[in-house]
Gaussian input, Z-matrix of N, CA and C with variables (Angstrom, degrees):
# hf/3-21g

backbone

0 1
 N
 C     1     B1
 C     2     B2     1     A1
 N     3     B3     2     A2     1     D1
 C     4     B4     3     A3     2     D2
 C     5     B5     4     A4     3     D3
 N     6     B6     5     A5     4     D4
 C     7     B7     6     A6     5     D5
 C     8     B8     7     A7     6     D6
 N     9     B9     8     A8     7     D7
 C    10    B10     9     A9     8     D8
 C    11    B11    10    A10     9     D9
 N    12    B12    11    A11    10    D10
 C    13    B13    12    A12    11    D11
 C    14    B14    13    A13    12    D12
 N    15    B15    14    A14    13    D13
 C    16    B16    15    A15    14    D14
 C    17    B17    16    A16    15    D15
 N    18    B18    17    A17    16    D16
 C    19    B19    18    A18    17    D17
 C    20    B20    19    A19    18    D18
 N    21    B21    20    A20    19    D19
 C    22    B22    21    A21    20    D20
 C    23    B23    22    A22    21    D21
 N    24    B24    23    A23    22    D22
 C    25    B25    24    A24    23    D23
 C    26    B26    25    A25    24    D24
 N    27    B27    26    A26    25    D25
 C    28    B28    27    A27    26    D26
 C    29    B29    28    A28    27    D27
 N    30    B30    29    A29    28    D28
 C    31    B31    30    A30    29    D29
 C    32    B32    31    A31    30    D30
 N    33    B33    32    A32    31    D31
 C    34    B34    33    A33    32    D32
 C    35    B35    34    A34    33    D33
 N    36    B36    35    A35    34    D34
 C    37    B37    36    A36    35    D35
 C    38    B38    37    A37    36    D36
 N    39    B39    38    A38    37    D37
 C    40    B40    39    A39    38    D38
 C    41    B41    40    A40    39    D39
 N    42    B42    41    A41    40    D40
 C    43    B43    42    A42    41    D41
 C    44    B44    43    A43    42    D42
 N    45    B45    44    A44    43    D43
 C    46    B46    45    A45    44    D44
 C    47    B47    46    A46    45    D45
 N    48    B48    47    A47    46    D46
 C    49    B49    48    A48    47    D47
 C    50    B50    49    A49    48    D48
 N    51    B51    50    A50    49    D49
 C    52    B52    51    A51    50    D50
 C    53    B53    52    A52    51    D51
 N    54    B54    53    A53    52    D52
 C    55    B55    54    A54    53    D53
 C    56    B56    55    A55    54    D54
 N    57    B57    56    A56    55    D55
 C    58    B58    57    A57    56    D56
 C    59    B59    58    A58    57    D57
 N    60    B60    59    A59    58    D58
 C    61    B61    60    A60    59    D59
 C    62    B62    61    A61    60    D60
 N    63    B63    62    A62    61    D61
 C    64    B64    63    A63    62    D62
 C    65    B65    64    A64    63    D63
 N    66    B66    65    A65    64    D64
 C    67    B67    66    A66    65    D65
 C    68    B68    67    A67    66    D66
 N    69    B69    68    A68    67    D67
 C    70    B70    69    A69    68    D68
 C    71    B71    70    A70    69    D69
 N    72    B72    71    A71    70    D70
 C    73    B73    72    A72    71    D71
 C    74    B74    73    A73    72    D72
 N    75    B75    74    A74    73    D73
 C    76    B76    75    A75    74    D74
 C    77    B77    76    A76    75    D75
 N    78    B78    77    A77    76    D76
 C    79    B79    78    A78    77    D77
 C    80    B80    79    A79    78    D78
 N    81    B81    80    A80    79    D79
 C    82    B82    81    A81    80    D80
 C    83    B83    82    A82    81    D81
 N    84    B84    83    A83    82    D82
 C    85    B85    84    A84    83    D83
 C    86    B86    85    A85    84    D84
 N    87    B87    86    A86    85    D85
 C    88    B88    87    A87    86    D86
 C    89    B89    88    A88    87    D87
 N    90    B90    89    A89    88    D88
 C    91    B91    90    A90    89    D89
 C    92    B92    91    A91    90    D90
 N    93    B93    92    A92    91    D91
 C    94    B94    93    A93    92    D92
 C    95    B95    94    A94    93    D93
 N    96    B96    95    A95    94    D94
 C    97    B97    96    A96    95    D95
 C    98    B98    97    A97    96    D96
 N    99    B99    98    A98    97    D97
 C   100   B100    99    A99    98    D98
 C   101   B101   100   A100    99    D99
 N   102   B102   101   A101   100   D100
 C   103   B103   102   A102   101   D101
 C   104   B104   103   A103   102   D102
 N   105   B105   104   A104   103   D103
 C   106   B106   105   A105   104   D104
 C   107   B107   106   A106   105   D105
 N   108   B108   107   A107   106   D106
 C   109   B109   108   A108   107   D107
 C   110   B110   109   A109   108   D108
 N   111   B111   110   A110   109   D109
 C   112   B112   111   A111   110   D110
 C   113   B113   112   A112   111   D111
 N   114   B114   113   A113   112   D112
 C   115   B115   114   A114   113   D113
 C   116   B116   115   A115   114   D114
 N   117   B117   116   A116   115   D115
 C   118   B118   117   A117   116   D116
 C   119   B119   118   A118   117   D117
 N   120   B120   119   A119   118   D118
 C   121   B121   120   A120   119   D119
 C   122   B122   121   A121   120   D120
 N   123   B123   122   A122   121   D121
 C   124   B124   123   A123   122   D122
 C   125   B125   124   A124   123   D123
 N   126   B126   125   A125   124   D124
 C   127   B127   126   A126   125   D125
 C   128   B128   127   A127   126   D126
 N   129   B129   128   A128   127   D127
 C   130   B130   129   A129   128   D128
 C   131   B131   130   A130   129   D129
 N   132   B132   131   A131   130   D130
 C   133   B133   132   A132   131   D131
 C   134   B134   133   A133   132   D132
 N   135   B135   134   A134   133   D133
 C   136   B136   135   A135   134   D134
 C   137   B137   136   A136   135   D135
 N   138   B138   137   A137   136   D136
 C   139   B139   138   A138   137   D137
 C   140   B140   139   A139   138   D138
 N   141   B141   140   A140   139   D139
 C   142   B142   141   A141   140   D140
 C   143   B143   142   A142   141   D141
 N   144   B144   143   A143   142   D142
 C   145   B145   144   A144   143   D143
 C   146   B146   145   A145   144   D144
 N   147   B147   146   A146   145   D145
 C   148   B148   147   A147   146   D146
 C   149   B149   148   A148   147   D147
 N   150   B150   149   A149   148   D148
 C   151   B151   150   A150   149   D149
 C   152   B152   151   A151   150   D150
 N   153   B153   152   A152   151   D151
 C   154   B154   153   A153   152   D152
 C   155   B155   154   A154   153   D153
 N   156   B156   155   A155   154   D154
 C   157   B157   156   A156   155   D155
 C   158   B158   157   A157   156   D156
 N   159   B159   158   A158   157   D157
 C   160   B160   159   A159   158   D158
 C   161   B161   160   A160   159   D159
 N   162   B162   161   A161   160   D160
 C   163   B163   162   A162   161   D161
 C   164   B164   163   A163   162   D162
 N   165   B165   164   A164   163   D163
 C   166   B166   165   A165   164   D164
 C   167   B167   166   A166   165   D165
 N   168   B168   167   A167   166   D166
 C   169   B169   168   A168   167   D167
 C   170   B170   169   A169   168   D168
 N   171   B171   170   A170   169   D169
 C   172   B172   171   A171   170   D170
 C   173   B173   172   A172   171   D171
 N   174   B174   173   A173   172   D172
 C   175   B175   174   A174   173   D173
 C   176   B176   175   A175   174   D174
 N   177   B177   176   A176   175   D175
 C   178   B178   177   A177   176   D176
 C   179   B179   178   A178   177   D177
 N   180   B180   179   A179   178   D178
 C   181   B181   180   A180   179   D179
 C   182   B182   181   A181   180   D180
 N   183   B183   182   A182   181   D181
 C   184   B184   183   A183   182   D182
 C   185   B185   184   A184   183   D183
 N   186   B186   185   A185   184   D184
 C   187   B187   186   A186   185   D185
 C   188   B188   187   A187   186   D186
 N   189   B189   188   A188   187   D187
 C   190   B190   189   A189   188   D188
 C   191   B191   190   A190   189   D189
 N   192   B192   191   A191   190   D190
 C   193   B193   192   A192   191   D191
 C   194   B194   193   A193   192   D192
 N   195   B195   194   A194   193   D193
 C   196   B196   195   A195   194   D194
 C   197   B197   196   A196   195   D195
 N   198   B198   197   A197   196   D196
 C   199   B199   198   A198   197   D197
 C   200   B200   199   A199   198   D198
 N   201   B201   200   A200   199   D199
 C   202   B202   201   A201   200   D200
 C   203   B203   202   A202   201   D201
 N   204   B204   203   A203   202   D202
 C   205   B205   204   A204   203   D203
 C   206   B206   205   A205   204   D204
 N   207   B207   206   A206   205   D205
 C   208   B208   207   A207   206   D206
 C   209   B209   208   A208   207   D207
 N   210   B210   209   A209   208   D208
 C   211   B211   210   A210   209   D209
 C   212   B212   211   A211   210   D210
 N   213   B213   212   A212   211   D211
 C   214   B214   213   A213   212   D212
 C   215   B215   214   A214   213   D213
 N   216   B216   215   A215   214   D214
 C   217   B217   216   A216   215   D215
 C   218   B218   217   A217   216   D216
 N   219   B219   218   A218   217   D217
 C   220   B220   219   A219   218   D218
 C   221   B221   220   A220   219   D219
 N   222   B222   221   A221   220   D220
 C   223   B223   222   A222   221   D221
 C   224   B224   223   A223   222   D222
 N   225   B225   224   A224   223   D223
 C   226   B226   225   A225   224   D224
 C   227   B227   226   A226   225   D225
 N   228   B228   227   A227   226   D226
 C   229   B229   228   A228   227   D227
 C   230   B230   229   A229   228   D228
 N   231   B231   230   A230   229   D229
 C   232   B232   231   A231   230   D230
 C   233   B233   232   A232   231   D231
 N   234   B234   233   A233   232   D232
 C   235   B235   234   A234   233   D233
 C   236   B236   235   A235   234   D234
 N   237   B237   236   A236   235   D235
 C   238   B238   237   A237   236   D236
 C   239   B239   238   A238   237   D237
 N   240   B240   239   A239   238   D238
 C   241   B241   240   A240   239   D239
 C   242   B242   241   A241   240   D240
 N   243   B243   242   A242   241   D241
 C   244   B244   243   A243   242   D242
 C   245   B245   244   A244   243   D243
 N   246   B246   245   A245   244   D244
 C   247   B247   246   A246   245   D245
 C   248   B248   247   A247   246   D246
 N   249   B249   248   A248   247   D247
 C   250   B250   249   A249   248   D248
 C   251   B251   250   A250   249   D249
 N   252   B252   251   A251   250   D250
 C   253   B253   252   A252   251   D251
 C   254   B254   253   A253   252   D252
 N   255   B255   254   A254   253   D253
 C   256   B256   255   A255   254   D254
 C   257   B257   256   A256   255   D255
 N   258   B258   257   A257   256   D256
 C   259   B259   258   A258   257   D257
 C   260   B260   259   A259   258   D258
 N   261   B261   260   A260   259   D259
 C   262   B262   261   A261   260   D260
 C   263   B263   262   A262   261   D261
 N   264   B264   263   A263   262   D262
 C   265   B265   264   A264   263   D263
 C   266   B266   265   A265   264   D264
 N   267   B267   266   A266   265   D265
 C   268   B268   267   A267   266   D266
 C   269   B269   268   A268   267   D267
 N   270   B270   269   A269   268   D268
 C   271   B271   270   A270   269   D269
 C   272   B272   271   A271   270   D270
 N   273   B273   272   A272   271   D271
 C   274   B274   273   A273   272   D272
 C   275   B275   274   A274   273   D273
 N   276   B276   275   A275   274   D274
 C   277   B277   276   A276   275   D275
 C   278   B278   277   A277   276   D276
 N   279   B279   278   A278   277   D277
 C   280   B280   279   A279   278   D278
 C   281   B281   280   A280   279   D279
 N   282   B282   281   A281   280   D280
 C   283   B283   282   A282   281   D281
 C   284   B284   283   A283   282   D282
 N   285   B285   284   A284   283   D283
 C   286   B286   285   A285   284   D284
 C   287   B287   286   A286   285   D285
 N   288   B288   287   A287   286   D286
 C   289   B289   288   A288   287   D287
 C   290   B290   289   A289   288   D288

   B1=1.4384
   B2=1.5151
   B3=1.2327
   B4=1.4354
   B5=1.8788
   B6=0.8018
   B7=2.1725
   B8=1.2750
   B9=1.4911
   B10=1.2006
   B11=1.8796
   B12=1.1575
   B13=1.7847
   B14=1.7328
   B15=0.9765
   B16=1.8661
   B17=1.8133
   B18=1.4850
   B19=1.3624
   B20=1.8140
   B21=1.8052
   B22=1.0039
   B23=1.4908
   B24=1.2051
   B25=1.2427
   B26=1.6457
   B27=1.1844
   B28=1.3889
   B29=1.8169
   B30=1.2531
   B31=1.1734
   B32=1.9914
   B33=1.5474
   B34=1.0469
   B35=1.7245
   B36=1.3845
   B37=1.3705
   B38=1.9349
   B39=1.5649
   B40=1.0692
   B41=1.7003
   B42=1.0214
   B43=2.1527
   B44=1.6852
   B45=1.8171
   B46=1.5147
   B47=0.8749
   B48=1.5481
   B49=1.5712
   B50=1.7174
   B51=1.8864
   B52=2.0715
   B53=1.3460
   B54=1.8720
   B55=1.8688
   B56=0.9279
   B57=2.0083
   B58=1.8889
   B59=1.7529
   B60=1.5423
   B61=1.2180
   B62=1.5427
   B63=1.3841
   B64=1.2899
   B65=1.1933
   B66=1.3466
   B67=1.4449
   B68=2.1604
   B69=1.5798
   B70=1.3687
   B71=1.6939
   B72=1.3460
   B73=1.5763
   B74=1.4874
   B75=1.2084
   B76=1.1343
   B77=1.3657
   B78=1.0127
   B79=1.7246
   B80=1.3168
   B81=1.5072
   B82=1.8145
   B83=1.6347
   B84=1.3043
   B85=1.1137
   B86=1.3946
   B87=1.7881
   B88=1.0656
   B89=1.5423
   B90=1.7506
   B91=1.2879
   B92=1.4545
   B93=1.2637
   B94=1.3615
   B95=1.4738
   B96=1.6480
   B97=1.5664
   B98=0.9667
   B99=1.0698
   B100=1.9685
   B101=1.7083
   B102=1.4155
   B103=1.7751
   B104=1.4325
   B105=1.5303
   B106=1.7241
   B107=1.4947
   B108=1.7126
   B109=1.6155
   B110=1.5117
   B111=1.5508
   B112=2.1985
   B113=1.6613
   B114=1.4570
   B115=1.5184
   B116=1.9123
   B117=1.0485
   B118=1.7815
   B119=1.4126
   B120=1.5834
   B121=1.5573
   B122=1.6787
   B123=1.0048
   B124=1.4337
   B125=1.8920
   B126=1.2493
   B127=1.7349
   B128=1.6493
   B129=1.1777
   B130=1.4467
   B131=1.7215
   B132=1.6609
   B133=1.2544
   B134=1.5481
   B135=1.2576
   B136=1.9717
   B137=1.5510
   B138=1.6474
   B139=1.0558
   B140=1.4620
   B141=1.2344
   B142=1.3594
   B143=1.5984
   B144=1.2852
   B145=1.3474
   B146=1.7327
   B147=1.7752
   B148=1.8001
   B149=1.3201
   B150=1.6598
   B151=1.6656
   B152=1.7720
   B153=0.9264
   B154=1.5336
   B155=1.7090
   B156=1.5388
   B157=0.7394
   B158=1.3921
   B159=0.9630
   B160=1.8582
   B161=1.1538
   B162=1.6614
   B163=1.6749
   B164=1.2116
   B165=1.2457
   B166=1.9188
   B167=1.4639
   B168=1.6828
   B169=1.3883
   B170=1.6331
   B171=1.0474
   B172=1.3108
   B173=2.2230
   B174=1.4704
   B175=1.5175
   B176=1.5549
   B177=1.3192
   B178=1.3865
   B179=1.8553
   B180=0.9753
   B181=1.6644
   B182=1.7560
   B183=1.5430
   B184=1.8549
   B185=1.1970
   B186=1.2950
   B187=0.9293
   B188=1.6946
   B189=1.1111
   B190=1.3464
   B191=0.9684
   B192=1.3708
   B193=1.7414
   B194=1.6665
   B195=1.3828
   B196=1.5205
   B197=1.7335
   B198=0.9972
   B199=1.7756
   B200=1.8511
   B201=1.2343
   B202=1.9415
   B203=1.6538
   B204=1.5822
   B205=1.5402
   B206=1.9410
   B207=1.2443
   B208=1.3554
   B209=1.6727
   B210=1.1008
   B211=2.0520
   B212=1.2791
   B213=1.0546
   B214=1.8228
   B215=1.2555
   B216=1.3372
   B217=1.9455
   B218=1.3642
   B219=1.1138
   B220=1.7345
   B221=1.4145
   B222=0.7934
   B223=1.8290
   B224=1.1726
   B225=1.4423
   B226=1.2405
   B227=1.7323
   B228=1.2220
   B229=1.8240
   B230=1.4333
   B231=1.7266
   B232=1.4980
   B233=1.3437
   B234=1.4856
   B235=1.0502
   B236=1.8394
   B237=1.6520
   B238=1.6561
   B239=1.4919
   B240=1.1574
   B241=1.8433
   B242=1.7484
   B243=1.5102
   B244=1.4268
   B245=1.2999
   B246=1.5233
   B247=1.6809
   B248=1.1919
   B249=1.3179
   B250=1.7306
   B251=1.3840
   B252=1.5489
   B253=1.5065
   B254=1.6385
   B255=1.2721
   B256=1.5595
   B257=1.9559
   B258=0.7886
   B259=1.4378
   B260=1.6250
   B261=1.1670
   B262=1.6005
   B263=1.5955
   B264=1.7432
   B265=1.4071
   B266=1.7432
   B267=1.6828
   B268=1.2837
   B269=1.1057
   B270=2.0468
   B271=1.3697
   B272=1.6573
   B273=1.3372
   B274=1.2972
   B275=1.4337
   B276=1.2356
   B277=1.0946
   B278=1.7372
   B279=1.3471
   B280=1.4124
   B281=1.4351
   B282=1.0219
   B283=1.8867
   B284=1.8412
   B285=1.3785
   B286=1.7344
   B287=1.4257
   B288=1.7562
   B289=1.4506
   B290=1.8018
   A1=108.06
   A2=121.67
   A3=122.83
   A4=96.11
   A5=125.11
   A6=118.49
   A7=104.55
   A8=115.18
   A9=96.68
   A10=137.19
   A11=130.19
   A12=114.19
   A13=95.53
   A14=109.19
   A15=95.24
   A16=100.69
   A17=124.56
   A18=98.69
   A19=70.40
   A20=120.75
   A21=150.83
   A22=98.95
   A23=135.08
   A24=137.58
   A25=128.64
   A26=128.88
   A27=134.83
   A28=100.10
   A29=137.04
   A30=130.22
   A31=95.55
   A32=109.13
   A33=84.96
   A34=134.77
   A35=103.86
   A36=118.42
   A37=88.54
   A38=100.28
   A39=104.70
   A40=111.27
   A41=123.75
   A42=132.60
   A43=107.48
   A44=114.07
   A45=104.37
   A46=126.92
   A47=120.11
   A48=123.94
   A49=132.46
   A50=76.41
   A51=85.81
   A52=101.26
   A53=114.37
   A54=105.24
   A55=99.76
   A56=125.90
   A57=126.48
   A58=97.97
   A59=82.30
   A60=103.95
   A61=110.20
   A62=143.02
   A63=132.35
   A64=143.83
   A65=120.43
   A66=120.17
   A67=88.71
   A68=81.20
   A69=101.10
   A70=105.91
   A71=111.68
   A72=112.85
   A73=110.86
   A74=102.05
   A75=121.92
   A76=108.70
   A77=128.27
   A78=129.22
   A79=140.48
   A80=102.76
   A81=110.33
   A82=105.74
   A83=137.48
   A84=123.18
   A85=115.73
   A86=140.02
   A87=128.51
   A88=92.14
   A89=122.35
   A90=109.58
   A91=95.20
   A92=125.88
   A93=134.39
   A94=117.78
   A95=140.04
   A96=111.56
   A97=114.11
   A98=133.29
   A99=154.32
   A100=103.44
   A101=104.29
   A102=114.33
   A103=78.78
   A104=74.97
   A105=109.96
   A106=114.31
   A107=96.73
   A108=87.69
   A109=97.91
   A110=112.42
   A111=109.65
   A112=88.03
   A113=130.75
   A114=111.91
   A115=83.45
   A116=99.81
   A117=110.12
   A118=103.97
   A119=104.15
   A120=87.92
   A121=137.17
   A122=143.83
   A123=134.15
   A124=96.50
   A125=111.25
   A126=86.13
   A127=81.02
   A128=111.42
   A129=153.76
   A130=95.40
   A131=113.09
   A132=97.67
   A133=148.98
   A134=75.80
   A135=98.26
   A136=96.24
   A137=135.34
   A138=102.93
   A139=152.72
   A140=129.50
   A141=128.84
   A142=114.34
   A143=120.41
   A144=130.82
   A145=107.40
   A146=92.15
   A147=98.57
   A148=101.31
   A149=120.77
   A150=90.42
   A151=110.10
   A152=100.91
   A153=115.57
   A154=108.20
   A155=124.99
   A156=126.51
   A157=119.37
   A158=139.94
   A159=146.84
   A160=108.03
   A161=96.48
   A162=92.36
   A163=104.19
   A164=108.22
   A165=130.67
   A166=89.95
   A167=114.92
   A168=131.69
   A169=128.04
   A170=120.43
   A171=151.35
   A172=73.22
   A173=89.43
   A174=109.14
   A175=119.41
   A176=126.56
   A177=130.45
   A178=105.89
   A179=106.98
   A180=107.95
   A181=107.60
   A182=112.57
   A183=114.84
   A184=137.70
   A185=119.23
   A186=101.89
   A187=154.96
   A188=153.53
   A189=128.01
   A190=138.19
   A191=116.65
   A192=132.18
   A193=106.77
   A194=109.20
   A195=126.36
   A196=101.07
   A197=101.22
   A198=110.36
   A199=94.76
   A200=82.28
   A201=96.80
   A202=83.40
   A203=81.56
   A204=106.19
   A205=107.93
   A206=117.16
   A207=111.97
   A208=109.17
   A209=93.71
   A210=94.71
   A211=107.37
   A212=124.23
   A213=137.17
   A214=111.01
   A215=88.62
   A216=105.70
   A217=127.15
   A218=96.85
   A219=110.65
   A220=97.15
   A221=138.77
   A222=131.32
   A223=104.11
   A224=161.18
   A225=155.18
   A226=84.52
   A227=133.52
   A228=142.64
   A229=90.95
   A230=115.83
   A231=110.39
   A232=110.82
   A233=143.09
   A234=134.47
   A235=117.01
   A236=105.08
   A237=104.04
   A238=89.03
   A239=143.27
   A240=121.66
   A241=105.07
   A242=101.10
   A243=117.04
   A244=101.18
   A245=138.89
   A246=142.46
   A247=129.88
   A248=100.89
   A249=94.65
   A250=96.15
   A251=130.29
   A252=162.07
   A253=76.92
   A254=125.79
   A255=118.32
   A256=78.36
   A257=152.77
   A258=152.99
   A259=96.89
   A260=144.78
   A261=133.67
   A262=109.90
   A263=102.62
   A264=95.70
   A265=97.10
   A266=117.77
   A267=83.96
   A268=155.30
   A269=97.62
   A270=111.46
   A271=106.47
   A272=132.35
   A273=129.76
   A274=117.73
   A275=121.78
   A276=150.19
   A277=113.10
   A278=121.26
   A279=145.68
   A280=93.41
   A281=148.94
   A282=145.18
   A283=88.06
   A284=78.83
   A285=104.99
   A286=95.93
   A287=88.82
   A288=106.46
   A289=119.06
   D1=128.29
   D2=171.83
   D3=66.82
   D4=37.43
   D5=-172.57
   D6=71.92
   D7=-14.36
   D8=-174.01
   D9=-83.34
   D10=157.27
   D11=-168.81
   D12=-97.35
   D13=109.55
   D14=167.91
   D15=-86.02
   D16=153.01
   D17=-155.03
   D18=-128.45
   D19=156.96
   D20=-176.10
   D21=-34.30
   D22=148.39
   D23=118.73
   D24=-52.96
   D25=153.58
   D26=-157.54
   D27=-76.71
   D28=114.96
   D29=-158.28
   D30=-85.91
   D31=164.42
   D32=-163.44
   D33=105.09
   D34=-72.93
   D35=-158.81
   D36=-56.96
   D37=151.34
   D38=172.25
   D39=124.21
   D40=170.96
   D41=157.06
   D42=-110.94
   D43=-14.54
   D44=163.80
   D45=-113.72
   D46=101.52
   D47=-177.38
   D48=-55.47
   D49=-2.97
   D50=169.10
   D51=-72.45
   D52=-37.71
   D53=-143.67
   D54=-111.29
   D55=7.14
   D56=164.18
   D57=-52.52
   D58=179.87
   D59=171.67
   D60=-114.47
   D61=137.60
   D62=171.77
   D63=-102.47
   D64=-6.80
   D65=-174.91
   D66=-85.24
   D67=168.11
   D68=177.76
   D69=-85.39
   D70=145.43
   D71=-161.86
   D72=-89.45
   D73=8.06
   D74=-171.19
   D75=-110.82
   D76=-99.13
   D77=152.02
   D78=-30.21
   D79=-15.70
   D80=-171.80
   D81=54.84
   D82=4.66
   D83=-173.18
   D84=-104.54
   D85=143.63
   D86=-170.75
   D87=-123.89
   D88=156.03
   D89=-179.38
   D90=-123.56
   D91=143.82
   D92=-172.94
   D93=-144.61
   D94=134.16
   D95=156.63
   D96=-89.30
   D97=163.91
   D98=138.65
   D99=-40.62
   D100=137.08
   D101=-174.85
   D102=-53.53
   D103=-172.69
   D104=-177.47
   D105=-93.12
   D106=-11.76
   D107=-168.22
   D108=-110.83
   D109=10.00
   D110=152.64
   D111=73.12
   D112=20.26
   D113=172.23
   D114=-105.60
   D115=127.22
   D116=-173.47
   D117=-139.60
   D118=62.23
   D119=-175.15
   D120=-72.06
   D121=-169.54
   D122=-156.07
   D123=-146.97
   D124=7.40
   D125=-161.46
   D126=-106.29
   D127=172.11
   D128=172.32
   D129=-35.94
   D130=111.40
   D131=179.08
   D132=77.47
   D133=3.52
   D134=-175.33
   D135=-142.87
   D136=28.86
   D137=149.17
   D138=-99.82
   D139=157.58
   D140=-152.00
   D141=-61.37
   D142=-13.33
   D143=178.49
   D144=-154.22
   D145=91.45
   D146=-167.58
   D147=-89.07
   D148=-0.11
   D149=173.88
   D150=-111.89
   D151=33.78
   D152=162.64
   D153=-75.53
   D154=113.84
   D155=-168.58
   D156=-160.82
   D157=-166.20
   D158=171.20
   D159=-162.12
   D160=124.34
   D161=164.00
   D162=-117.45
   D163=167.61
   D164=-164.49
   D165=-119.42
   D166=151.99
   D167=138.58
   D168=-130.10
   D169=131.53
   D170=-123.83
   D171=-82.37
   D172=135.23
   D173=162.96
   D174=-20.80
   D175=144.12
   D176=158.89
   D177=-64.11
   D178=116.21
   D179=169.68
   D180=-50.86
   D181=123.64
   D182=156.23
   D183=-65.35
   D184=106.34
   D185=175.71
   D186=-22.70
   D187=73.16
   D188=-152.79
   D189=-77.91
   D190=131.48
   D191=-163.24
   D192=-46.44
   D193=129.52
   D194=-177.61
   D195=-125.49
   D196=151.43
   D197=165.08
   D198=82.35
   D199=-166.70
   D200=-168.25
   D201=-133.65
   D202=156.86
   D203=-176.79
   D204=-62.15
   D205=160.02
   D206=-171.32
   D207=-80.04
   D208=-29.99
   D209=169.92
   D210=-61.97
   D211=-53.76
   D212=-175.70
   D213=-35.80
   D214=-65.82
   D215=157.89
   D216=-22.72
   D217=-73.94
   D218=-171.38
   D219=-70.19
   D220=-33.83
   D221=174.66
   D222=-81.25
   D223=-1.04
   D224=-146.79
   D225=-136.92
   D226=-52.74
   D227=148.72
   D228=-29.48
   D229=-99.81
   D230=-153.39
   D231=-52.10
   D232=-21.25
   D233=179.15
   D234=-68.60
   D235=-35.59
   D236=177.73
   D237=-84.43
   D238=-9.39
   D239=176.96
   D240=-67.16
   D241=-70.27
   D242=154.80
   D243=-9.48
   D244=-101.41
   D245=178.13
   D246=-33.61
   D247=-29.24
   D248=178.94
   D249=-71.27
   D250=-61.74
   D251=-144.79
   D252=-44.33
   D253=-54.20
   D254=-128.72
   D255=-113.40
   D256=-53.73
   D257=136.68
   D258=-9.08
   D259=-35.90
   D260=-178.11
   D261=-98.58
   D262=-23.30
   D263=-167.24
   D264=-89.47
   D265=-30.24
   D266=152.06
   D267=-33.68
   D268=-66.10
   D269=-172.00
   D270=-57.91
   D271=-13.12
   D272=174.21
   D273=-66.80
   D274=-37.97
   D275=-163.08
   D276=-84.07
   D277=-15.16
   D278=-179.70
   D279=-108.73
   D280=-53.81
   D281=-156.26
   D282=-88.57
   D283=109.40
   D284=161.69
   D285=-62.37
   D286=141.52
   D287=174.14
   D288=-74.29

């Protein structure tokens, strides 16, 4: 949804085999037969095995990126060394000897 992967719930987990989840978390696949009597219906509410199901849980939140890259750094440093340097060799350059 949105790029995002919501990843299986643990199939199984639980004491109510209505409110588990069933596919394998691994495979997404669930294996099941069809009754014996081949009425397998498909519409809304009439199916032959309603607690067949999957549940999803919603992504681990990412962290978000803080700080500056470590190169960035060091050039954003040599650049104020650079400034002071030339900021002193002025001010040297103004003070009578």
């Amino acid at each position: 949804m949105n790029g995002e992967t919501y990843p299986l719930t643990t199939a199984g987990a639980g004491s109510d085999t209505g409110l588990d989840s069933n596919p394998d978390q691994n495979t997404g696949r669930y294996s099941f037969t069809t009754p014996a009597t081949g009425e397998n219906s498909g519409e809304p509410g009439q199916a032959d095995m309603p607690t067949i199901d999957a549940g999803y849980t919603p992504p681990e939140p990412q962290m978000p990126v803080t700080g500056t890259d470590g190169a960035l750094t060091l050039v954003g440093l040599a650049a104020g060394l650079v400034l002071a340097g030339m900021v002193l060799a002025m001010l040297r350059r103004r003070t009578p000897a």
